[in-house]
C-alpha positions in Angstrom: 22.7 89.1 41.3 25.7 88.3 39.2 26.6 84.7 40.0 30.1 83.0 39.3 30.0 79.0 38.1 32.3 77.2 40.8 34.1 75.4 38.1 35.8 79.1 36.6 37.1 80.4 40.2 40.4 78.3 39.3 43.3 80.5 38.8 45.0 80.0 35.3 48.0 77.6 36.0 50.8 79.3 33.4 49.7 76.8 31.1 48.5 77.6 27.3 44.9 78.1 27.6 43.2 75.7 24.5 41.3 78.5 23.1 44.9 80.6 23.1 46.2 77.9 20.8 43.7 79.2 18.6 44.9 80.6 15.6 43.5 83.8 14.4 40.0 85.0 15.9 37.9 82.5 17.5 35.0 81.6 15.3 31.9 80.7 17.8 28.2 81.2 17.7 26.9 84.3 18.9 23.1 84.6 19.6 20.1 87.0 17.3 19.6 87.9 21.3 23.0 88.2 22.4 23.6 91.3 19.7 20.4 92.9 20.5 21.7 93.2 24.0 25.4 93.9 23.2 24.4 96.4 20.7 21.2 98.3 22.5 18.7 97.2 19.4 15.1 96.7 19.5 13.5 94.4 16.5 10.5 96.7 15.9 13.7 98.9 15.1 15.6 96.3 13.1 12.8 96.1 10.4 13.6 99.7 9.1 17.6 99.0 8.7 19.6 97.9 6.1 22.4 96.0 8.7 25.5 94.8 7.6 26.8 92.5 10.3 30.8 92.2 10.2 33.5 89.9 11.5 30.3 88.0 12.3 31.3 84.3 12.7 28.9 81.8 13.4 26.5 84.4 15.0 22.7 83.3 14.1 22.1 87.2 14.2 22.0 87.2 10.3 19.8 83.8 9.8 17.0 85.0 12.6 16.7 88.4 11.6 16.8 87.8 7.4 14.3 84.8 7.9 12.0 87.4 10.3 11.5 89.9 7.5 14.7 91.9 8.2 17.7 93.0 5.8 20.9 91.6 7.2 24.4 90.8 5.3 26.8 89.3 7.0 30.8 89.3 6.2 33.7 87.3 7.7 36.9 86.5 6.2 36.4 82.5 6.5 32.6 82.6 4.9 34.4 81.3 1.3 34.9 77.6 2.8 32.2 74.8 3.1 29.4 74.9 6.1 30.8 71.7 6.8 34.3 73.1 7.3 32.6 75.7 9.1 30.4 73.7 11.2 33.5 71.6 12.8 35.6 74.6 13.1 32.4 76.2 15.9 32.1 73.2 17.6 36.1 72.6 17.6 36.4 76.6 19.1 33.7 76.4 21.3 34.9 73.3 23.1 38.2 74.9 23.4 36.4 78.4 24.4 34.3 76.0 27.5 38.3 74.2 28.6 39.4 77.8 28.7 36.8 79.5 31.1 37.7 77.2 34.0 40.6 78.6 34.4 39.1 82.2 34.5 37.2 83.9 37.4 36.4 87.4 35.3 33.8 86.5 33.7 29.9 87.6 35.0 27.6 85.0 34.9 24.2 86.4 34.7 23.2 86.1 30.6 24.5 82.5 31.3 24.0 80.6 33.9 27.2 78.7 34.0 29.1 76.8 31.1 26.2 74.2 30.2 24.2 77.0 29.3 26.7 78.8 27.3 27.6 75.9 25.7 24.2 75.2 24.5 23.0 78.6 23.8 26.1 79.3 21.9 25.5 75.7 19.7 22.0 76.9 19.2 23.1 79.8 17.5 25.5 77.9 15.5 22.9 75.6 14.1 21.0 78.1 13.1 23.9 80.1 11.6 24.7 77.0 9.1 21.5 76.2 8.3 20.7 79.2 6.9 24.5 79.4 5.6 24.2 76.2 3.4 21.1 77.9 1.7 22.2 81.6 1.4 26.1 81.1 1.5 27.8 84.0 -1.6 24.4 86.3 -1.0 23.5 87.2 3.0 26.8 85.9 4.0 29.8 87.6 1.7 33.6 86.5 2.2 35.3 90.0 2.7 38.3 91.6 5.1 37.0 94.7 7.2 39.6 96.6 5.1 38.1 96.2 1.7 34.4 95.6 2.0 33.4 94.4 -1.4 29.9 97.5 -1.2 29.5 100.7 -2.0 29.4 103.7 -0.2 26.5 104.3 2.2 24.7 100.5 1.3 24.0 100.3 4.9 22.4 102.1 6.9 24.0 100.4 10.1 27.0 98.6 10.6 27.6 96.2 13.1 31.3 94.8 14.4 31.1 92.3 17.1 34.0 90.7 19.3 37.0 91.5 16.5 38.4 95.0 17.7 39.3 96.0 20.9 39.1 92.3 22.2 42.0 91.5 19.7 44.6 94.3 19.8 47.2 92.2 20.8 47.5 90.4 17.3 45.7 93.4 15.4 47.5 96.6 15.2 46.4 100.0 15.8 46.4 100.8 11.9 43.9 97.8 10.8 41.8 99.4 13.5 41.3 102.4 12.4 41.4 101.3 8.4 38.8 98.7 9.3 36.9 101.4 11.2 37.4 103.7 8.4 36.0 101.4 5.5 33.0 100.6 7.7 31.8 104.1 8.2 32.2 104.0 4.1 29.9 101.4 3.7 27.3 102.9 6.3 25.1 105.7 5.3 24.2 106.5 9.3 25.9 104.2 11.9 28.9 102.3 13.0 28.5 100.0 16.8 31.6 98.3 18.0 31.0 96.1 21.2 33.0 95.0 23.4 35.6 97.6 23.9 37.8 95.8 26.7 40.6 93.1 26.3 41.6 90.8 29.0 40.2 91.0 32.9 37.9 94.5 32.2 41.1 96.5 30.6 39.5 98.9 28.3 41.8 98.8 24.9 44.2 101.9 24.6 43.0 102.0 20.7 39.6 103.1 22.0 40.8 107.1 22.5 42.8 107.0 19.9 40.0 105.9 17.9 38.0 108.3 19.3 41.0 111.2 19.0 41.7 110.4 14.9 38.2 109.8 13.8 35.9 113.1 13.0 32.8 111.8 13.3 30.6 111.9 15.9 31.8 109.2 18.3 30.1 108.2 21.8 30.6 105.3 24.1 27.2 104.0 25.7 26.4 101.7 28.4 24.6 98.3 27.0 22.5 95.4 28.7 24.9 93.3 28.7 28.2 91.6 30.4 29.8 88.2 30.1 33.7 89.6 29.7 34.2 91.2 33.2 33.9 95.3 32.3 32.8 94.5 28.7 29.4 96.1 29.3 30.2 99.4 26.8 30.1 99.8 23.0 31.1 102.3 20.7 28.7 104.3 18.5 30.0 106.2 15.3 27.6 108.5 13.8 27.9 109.9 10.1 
């Protein structure tokens, strides 16, 4: 049963949340386990891909995988500065990520227990992430906008976006959806999965059909294994 930590039933006040003081995407540390829930993968399946994981942030998905035998690349805009520089900017967003959630009630707490878990899971996977970063920093993990990926066509076989579109169409406009969408399906010579597809309280973003009307390829939106963002239980799939 989906249970809801006591301290996140308070009401947000009006105030500016810390996290929304945050400027540009929050950069935080998303499990290897996390994305194989949020994007319906299974690792026997994994060892068969080429993966290019974008907008990826501090996830440990690329580390876990790449050091397992796996071929994972990873882009984010920010993955030019130091792990240092890197390091304190995870721990600085999730702290202000933790504040934020107490003054939320629609969020579903059954990955994590309640904030002590999330805050550890979620440090976990940032350890790992710049650990592996500090070794493999210009060749797994690429500095690169989602508009101009610096590959050729089809290099991947499947392309991951996590927690950048949808979730952020109030500061990213309809058209850097669709030309981010459009240079990822480039880059892939198969697939494209988007997760989450909802914004604030379980609102599903009005890009999604539009998306879904301008694109021609095959698009489909599944059901996945996973909830933490009330209604954000949905990706996108966008087959070549």
């Amino acid at each position: 049963m989906n249970r809801t930590d006591s301290s996140i039933t308070r009401k947000h006040s009006g105030k500016k949340l810390p996290f929304a003081r945050i400027k540009g995407p929050i950069f935080i540390g998303r499990s290897w386990a996390e994305y194989l829930k949020m994007f319906d993968l299974e690792v026997e399946q994994l060892a068969h891909e080429s993966i290019l994981d974008c907008a990826a942030g501090a996830s440990s998905f690329t580390a876990h995988m790449s050091n397992n035998g796996c071929d994972v690349t990873a882009v984010d805009i920010l993955y030019g500065n130091e792990a240092d520089i890197l390091c304190y900017k995870c721990r600085e967003h999730l702290e202000a990520l933790i504040e934020g959630l107490k003054s939320f009630d629609h969020f579903v707490w059954n990955y994590f227990q309640d904030l002590e878990d999330l805050r550890l899971e979620r440090s976990r996977a940032c350890s790992e992430f710049i650990d592996d970063y500090r070794d493999h920093m210009g060749e797994r993990y690429i500095a690169a906008d989602l508009t101009s990926l610096p590959f050729e066509d089809g290099n991947f076989s499947m392309v991951l976006c996590s927690h950048l579109l949808f979730i952020y169409d109030h500061r990213l406009d309809y058209e850097f959806h669709l030309k981010a969408i459009r240079e990822m399906l480039r880059v892939s010579s198969r697939e494209l999965r988007i997760y989450p597809l909802v914004r604030n309280r379980g609102e599903k973003s009005p890009f999604v059909n539009r998306i879904i009307k301008d694109l021609q390829e095959d698009v489909e939106i599944l059901k996945v294994d996973y909830e933490f963002r009330e209604g954000g239980n949905e990706m996108i799939k966008i087959k070549k």
